[in-house]
ROSE-4610 file (N, C-alpha, C; in Angstrom, 1 decimal, always signed):
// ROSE-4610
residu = [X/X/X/X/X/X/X/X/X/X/X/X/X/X/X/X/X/X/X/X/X/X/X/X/X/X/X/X/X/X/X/X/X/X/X/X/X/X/X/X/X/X/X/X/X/X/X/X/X/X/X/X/X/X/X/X/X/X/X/X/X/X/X/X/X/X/X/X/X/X/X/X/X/X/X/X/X/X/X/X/X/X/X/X/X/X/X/X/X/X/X/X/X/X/X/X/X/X/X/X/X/X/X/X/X/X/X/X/X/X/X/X/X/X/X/X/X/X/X/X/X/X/X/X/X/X/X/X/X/X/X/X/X/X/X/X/X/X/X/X/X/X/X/X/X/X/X/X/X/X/X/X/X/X/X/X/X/X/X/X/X/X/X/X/X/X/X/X/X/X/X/X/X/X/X/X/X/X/X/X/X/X/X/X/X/X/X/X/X/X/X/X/X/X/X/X/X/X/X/X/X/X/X/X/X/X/X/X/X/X/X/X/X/X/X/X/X/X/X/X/X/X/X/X/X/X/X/X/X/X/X/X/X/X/X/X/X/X/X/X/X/X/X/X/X/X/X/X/X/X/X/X/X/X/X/X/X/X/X/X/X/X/X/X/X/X/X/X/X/X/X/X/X/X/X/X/X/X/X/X/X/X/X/X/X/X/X/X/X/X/X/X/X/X/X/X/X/X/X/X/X/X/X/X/X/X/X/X/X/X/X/X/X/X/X/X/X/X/X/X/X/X/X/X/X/X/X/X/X/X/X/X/X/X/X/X/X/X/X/X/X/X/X/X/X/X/X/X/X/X/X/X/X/X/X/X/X/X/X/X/X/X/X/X/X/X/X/X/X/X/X/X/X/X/X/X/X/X/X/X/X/X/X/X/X/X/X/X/X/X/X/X/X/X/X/X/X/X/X/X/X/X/X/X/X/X/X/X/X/X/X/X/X/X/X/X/X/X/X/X/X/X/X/X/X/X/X/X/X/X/X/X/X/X/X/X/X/X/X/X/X/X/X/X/X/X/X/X/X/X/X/X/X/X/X/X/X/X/X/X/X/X/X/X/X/X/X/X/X/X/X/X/X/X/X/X/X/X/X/X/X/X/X/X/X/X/X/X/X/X/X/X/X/X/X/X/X/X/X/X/X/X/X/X/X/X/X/X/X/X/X/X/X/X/X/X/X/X/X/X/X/X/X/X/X/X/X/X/X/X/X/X/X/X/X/X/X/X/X/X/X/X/X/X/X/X/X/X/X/X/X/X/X/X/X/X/X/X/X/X/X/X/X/X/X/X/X/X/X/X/X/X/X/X/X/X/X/X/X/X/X/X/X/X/X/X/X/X/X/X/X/X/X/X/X/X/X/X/X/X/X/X/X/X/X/X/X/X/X/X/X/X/X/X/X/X/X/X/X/X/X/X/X/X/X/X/X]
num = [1/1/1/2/2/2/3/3/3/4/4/4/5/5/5/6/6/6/7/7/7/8/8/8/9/9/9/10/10/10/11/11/11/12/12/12/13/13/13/14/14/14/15/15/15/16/16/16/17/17/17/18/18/18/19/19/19/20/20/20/21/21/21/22/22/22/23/23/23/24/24/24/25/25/25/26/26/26/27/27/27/28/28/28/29/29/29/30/30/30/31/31/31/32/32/32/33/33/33/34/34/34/35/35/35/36/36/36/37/37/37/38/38/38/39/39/39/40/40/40/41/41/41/42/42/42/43/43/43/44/44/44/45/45/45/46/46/46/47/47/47/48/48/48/49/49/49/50/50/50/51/51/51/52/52/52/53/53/53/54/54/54/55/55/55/56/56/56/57/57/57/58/58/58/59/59/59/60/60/60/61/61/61/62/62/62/63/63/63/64/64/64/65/65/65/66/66/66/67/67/67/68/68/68/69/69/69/70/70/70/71/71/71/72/72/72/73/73/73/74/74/74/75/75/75/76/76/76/77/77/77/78/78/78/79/79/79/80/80/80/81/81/81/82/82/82/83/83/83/84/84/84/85/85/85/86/86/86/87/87/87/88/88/88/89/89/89/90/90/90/91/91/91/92/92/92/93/93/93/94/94/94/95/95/95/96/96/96/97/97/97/98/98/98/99/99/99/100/100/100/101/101/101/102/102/102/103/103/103/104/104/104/105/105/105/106/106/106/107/107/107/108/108/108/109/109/109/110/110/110/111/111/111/112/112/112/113/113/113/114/114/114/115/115/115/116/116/116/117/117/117/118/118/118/119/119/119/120/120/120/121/121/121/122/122/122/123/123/123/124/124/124/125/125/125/126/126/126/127/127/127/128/128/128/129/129/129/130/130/130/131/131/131/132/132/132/133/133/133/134/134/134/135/135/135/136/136/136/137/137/137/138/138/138/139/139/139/140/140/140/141/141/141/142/142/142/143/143/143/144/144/144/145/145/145/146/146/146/147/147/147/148/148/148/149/149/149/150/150/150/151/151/151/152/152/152/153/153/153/154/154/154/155/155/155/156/156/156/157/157/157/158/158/158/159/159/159/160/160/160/161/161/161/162/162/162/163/163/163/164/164/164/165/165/165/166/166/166/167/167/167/168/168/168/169/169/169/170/170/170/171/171/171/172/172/172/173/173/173/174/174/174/175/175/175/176/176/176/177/177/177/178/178/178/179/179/179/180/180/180/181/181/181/182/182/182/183/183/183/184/184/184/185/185/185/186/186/186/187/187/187/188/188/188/189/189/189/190/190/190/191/191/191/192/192/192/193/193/193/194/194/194/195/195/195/196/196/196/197/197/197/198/198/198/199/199/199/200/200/200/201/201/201/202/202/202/203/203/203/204/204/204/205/205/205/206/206/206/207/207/207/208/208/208/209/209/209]
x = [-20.1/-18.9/-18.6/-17.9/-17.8/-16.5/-16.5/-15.5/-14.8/-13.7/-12.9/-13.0/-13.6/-13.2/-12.0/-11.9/-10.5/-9.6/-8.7/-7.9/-6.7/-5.8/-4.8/-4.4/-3.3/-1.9/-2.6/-3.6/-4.2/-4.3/-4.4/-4.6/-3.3/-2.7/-1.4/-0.5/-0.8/-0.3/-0.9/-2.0/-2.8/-2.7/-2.1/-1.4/+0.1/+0.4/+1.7/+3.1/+2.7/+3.6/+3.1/+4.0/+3.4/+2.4/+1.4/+0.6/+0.5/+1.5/+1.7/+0.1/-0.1/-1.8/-1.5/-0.9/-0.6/+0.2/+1.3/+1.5/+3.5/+3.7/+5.3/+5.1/+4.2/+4.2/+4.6/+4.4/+4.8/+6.3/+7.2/+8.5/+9.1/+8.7/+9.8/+9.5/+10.3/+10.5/+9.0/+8.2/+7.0/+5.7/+6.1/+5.5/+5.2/+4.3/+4.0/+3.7/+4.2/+4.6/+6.1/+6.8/+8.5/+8.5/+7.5/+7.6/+6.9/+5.8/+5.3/+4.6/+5.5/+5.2/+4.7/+3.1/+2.3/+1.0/-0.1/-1.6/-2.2/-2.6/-3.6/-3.9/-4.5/-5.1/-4.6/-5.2/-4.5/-3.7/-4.6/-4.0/-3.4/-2.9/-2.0/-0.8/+0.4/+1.0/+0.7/-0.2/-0.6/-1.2/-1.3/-1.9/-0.6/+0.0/+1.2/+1.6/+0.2/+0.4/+0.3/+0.8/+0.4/-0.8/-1.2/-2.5/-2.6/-4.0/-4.0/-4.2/-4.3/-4.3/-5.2/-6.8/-7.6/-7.1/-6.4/-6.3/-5.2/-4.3/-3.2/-4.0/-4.7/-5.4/-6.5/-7.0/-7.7/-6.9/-6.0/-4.9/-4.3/-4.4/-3.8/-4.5/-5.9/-7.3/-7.4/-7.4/-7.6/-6.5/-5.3/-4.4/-4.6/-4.6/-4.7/-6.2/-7.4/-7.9/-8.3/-6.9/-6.5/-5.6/-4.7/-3.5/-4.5/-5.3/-6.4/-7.3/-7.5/-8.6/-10.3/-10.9/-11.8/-12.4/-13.7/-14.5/-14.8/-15.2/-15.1/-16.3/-17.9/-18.1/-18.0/-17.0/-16.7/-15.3/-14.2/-13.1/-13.6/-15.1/-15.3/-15.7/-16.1/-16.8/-15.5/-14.4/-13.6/-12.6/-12.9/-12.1/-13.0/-14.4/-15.5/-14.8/-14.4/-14.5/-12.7/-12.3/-11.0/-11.1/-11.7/-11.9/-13.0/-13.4/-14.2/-13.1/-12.4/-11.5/-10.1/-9.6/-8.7/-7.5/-6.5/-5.2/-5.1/-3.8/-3.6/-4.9/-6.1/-6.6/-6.3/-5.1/-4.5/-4.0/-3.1/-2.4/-3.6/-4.3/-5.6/-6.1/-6.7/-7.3/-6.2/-4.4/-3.8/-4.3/-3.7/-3.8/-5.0/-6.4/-8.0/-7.5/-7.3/-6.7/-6.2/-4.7/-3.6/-4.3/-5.2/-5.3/-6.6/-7.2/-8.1/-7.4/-8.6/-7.4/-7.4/-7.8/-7.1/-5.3/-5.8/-4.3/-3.2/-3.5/-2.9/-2.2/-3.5/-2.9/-1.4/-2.1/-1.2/+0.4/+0.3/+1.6/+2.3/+1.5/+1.9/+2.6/+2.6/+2.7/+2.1/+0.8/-0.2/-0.9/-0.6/-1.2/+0.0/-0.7/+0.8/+0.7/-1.2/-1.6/-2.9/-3.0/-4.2/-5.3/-5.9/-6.7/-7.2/-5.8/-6.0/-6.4/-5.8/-6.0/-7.3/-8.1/-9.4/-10.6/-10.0/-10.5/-10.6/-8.8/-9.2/-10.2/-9.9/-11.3/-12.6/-13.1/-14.0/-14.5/-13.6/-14.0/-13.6/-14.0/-14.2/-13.0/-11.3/-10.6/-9.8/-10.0/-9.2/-10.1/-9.0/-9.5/-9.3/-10.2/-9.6/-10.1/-8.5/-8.8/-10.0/-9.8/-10.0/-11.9/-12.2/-13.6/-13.3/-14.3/-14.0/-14.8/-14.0/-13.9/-14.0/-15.3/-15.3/-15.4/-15.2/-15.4/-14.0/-13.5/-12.1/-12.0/-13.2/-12.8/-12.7/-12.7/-12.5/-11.6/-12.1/-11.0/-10.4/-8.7/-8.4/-7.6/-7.4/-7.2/-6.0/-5.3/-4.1/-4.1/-3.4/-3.8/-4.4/-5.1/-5.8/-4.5/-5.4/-4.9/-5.2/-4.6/-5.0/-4.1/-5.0/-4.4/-5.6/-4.6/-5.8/-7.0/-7.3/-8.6/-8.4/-8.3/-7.7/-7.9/-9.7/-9.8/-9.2/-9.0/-8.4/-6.8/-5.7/-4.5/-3.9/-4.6/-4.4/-4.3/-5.1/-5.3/-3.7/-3.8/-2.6/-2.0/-3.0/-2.7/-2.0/-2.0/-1.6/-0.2/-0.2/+0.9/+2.3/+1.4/+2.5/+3.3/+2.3/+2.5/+3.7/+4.0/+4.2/+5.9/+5.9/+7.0/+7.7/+6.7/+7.4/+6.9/+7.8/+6.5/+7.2/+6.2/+6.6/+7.3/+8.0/+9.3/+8.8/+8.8/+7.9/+8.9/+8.9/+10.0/+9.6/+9.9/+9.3/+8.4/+7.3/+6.4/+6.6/+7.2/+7.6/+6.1/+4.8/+3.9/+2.9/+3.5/+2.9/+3.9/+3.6/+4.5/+3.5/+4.3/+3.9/+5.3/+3.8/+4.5/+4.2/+4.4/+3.8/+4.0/+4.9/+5.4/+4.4/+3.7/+2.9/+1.5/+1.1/+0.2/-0.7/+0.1/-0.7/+0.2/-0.2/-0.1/-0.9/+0.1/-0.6/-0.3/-0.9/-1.2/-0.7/+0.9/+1.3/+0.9/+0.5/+0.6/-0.1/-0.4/-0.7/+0.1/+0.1/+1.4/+1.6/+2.8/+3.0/+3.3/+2.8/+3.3/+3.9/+5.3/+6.6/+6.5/+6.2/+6.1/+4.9/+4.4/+3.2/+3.7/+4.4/+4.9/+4.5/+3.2/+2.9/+3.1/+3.5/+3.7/+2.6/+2.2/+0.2/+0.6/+0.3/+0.5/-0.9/-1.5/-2.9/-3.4/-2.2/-2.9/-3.2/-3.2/-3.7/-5.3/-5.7/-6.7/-7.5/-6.8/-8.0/-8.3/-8.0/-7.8/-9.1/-8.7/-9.6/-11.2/-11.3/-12.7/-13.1/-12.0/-12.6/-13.1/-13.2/-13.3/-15.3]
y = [+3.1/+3.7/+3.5/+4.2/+4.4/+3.8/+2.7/+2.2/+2.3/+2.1/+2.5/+1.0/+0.3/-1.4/-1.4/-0.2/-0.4/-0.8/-2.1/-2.3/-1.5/-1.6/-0.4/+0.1/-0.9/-0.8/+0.2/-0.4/+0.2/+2.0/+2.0/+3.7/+4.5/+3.8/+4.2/+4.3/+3.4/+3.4/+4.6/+4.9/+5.8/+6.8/+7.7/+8.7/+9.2/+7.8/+7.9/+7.9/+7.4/+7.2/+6.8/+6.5/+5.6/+6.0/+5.5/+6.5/+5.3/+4.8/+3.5/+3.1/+2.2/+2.0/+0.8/-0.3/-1.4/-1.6/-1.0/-0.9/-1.5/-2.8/-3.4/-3.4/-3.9/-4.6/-3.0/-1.6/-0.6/-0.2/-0.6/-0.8/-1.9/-2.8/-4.4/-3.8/-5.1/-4.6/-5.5/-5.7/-6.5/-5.0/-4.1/-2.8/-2.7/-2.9/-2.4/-1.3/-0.2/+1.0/+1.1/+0.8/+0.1/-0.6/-1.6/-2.5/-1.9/-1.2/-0.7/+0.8/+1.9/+2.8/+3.5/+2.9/+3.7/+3.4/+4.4/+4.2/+2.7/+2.3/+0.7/+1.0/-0.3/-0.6/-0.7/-1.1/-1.5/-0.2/+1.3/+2.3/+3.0/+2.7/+2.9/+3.9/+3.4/+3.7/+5.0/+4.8/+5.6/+7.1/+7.2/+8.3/+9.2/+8.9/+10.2/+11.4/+12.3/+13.3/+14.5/+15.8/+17.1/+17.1/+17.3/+17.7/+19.0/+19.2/+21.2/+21.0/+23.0/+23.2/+22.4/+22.3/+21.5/+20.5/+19.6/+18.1/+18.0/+18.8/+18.6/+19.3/+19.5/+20.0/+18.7/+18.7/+17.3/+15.8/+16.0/+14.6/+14.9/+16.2/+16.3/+16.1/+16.5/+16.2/+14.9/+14.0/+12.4/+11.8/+12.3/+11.9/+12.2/+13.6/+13.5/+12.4/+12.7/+11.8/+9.8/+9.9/+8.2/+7.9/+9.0/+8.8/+8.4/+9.9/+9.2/+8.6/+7.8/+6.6/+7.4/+8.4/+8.9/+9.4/+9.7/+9.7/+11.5/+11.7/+12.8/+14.0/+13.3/+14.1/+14.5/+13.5/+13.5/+15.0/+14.2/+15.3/+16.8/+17.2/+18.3/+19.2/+18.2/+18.7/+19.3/+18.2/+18.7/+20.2/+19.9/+21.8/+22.5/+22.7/+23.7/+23.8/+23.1/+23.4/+23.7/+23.6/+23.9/+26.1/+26.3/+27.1/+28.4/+27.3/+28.6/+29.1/+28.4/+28.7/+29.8/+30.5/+31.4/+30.8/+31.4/+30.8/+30.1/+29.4/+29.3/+27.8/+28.1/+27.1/+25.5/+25.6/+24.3/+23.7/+24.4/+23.9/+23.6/+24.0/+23.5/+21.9/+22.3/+20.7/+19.8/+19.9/+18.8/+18.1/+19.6/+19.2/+18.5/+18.7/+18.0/+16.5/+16.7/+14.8/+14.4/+14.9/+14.1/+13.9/+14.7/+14.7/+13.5/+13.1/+11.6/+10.7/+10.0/+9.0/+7.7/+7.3/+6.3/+6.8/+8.4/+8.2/+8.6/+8.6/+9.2/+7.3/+6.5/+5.0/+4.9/+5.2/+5.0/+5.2/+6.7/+7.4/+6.5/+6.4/+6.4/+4.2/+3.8/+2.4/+1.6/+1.8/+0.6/+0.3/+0.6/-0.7/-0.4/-1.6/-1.4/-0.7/-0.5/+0.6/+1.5/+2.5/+3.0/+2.2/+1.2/+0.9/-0.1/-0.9/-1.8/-1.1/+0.4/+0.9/+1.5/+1.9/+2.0/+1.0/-0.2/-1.1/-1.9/-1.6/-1.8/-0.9/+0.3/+1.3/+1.1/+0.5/+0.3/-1.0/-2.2/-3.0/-2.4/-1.3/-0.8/-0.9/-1.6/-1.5/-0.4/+0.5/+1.7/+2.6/+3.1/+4.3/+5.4/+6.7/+8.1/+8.7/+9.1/+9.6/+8.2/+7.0/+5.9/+5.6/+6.3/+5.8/+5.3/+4.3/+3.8/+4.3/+4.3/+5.3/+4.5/+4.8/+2.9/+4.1/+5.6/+6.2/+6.4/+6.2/+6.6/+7.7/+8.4/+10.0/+10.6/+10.1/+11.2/+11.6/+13.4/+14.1/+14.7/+14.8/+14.6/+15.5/+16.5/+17.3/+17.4/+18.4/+18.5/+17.9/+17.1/+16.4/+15.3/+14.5/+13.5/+12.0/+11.2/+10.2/+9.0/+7.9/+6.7/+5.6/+4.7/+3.3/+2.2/+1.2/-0.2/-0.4/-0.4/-1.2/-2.5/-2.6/-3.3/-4.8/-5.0/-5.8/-6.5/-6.0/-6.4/-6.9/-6.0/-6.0/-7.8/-8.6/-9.4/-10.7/-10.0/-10.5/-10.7/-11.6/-12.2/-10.8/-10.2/-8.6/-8.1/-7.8/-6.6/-7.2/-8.7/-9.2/-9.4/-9.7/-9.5/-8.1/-7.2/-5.7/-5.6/-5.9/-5.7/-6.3/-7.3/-8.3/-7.9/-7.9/-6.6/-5.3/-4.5/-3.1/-3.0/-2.1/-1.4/-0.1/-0.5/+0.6/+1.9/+2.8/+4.1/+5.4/+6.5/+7.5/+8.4/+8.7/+9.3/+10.9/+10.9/+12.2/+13.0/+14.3/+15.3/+15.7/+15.4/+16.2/+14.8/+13.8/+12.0/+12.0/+11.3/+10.6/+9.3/+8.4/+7.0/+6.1/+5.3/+4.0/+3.3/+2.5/+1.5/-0.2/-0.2/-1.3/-1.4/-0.2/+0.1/+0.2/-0.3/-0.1/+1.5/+2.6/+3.8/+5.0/+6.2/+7.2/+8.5/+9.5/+11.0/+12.0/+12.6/+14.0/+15.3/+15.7/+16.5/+17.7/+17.9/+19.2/+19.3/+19.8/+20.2/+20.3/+19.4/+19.1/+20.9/+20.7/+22.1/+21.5/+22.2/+22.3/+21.1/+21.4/+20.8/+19.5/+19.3/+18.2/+17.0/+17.6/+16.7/+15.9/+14.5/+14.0/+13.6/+14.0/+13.6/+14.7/+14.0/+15.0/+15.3/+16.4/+17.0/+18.1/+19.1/+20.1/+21.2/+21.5/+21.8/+22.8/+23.9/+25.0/+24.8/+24.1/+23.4/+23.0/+22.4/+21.7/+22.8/+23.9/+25.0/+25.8/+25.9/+26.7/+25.4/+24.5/+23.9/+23.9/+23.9/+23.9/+25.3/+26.2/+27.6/+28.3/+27.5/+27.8/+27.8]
z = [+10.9/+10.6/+9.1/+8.5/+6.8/+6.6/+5.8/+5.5/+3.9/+4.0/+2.5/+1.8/+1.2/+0.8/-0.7/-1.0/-1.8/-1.5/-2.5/-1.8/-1.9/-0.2/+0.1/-1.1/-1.5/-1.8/-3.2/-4.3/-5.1/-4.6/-4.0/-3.6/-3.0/-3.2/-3.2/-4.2/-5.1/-6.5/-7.3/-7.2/-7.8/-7.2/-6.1/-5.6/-6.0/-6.5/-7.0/-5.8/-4.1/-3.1/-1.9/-1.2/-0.1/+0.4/+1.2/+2.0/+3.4/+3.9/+4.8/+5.6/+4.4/+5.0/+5.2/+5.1/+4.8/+6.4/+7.6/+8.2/+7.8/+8.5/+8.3/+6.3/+6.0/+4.2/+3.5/+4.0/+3.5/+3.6/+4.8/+4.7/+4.4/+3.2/+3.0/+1.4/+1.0/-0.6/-1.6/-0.6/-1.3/-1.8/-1.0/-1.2/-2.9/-3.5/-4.9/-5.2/-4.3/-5.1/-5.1/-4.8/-5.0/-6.7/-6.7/-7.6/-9.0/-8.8/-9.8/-9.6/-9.6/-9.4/-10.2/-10.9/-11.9/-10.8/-11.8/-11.5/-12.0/-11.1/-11.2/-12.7/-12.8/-14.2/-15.2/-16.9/-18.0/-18.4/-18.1/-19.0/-17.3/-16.5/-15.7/-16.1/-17.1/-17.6/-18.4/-19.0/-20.1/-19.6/-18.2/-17.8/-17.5/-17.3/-17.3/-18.2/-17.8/-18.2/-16.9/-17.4/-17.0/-16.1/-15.2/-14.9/-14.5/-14.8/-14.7/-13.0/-12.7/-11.4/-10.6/-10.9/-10.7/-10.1/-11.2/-10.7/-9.8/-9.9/-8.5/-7.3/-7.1/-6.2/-5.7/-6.6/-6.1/-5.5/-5.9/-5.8/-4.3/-4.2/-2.5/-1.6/-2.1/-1.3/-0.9/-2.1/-2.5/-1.7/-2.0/-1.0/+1.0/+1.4/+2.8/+3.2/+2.2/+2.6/+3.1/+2.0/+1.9/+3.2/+3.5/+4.3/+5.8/+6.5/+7.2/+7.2/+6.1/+5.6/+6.3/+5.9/+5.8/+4.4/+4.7/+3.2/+3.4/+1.9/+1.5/+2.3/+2.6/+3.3/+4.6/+5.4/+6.4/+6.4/+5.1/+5.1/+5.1/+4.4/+4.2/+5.4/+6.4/+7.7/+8.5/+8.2/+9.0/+8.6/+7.0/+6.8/+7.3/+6.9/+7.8/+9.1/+9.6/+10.9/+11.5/+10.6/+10.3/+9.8/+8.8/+8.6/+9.2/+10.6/+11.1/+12.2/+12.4/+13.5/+13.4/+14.0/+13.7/+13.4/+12.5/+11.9/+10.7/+10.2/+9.4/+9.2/+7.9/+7.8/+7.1/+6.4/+5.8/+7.1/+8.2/+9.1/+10.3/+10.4/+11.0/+11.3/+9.9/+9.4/+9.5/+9.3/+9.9/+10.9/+11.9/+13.3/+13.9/+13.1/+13.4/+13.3/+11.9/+11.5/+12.3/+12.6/+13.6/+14.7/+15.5/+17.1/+17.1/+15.9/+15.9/+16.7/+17.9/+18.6/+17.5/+16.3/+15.6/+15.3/+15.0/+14.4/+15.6/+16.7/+17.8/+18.0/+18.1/+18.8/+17.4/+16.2/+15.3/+15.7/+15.5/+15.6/+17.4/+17.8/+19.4/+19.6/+17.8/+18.0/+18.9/+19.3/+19.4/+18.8/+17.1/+16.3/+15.1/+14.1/+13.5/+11.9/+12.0/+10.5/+11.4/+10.4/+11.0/+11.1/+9.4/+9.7/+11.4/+11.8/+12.7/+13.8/+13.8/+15.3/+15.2/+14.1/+14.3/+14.3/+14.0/+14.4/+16.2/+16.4/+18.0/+18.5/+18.2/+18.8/+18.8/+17.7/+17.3/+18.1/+18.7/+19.6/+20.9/+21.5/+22.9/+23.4/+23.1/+23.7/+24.6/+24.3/+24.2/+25.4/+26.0/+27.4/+27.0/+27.5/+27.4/+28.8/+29.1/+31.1/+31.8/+31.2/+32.5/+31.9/+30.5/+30.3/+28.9/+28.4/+27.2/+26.4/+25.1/+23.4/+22.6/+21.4/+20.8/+19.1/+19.4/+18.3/+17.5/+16.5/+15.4/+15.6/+15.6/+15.3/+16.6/+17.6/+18.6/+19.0/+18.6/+18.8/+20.3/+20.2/+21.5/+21.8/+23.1/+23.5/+24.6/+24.5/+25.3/+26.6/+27.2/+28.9/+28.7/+27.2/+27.2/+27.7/+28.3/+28.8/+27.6/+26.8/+26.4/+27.0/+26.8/+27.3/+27.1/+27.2/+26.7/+27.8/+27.5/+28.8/+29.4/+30.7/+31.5/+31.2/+31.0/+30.2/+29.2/+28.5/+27.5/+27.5/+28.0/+28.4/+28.4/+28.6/+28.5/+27.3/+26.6/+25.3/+24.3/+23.2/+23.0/+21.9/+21.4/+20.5/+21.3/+22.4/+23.2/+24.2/+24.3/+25.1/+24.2/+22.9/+21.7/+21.6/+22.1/+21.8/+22.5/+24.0/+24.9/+24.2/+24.1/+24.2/+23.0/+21.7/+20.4/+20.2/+21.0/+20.6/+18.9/+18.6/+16.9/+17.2/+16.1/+15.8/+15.3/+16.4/+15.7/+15.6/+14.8/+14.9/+16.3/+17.3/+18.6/+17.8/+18.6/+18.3/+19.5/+19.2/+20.1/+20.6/+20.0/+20.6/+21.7/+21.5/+22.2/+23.3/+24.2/+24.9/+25.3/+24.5/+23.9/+24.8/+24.9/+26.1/+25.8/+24.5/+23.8/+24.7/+25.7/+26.2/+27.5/+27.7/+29.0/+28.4/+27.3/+26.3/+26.7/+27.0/+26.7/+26.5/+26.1/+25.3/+25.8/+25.9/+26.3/+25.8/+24.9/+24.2/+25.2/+24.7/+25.2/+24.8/+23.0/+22.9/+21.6/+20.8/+19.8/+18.4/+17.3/+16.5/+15.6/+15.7/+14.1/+13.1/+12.1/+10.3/+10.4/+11.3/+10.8/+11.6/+12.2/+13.6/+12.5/+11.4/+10.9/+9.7/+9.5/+8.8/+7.4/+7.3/+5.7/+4.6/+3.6/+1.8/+1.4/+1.7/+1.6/+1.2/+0.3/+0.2/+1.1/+1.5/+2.3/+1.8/+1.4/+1.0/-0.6/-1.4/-2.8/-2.1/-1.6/-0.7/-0.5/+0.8/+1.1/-0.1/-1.4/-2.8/-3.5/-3.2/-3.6/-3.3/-1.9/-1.5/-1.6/-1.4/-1.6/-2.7/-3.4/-5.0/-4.9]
């Protein structure tokens, strides 16, 4: 599996806004894009300029793909396949991203960043419809069932979970039981239902070029 070893907070300074990779440390006031809201490094500051169409275009790319912590030839597979399909293609490729069960456990508050919840996946925890899913990317479909693996349920991650769930804003398209450690994919998110500051159609202008 391809990992990002930047550290977070840095790639969020250099987007120039949150992209909550960090999980609770993105809502307290220790957040260093609160504190220093320039691009990393000595000439940080000094980069505030203009950028042409190009580069706002790239920066939305750079961004949606920070926000779901995937690498670039991965992101490109997923506009292809965003773009073979009928409809709007920027609003597409959201919906690919969102419906990954890392970012599904995310949104659904059983973990408390994306990276962590692709990590529980990644150690076999995690069920879909009652068989176990050890992949981030799998993508998940209307009626899909998750929940911890029974095994595991017991473990002090998940009893903690139980005792404190995480404070999540409710997703009209989840119905998330984070106290029942599982989550079921009602529906398919819209435009509006998809919480990140991405611009998409900058993005499909981009690759389309």
């Amino acid at each position: 599996m391809a990992r990002i070893y930047k550290e977070q907070c840095k790639l969020c300074r250099r987007e120039g806004t949150k992209l909550f990779l960090k999980g609770e440390k993105c809502y307290s006031p220790k957040c260093p894009v609160a504190k220093r809201p320039y691009a990393p490094g000595i000439h940080g500051l000094s980069r505030r300029r203009m950028p042409s169409d190009y580069g706002l275009a790239l920066r939305e790319k750079q961004k949606a793909k920070r926000i779901y912590g995937i690498l670039e030839k991965q992101f490109r597979n997923y506009f292809k396949k965003a773009d073979r399909k009928e409809g709007i293609t920027g609003e597409i490729l959201l919906q690919l991203l969102e419906m990954r069960l890392d970012n599904v456990l995310f949104k659904s508050g059983l973990a408390h960043s994306l990276r962590e919840a692709r990590q529980l996946v990644s150690h076999n925890m995690f069920e879909v419809n009652g068989k176990k899913v050890n992949i981030p990317s799998y993508q998940l479909k209307i009626g899909d069932k998750i929940e911890v693996a029974e095994s595991d349920k017991k473990k002090t991650f998940f009893e903690n979970l139980k005792e404190n769930p995480i404070q999540k804003e409710p997703v009209s398209w989840l119905k998330a039981e984070p106290k029942n450690l599982k989550t079921e994919v009602l529906g398919i998110p819209k435009r509006e239902e998809i919480d990140i500051k991405v611009s998409e159609q900058l993005i499909v202008e981009l690759y389309s070029k």
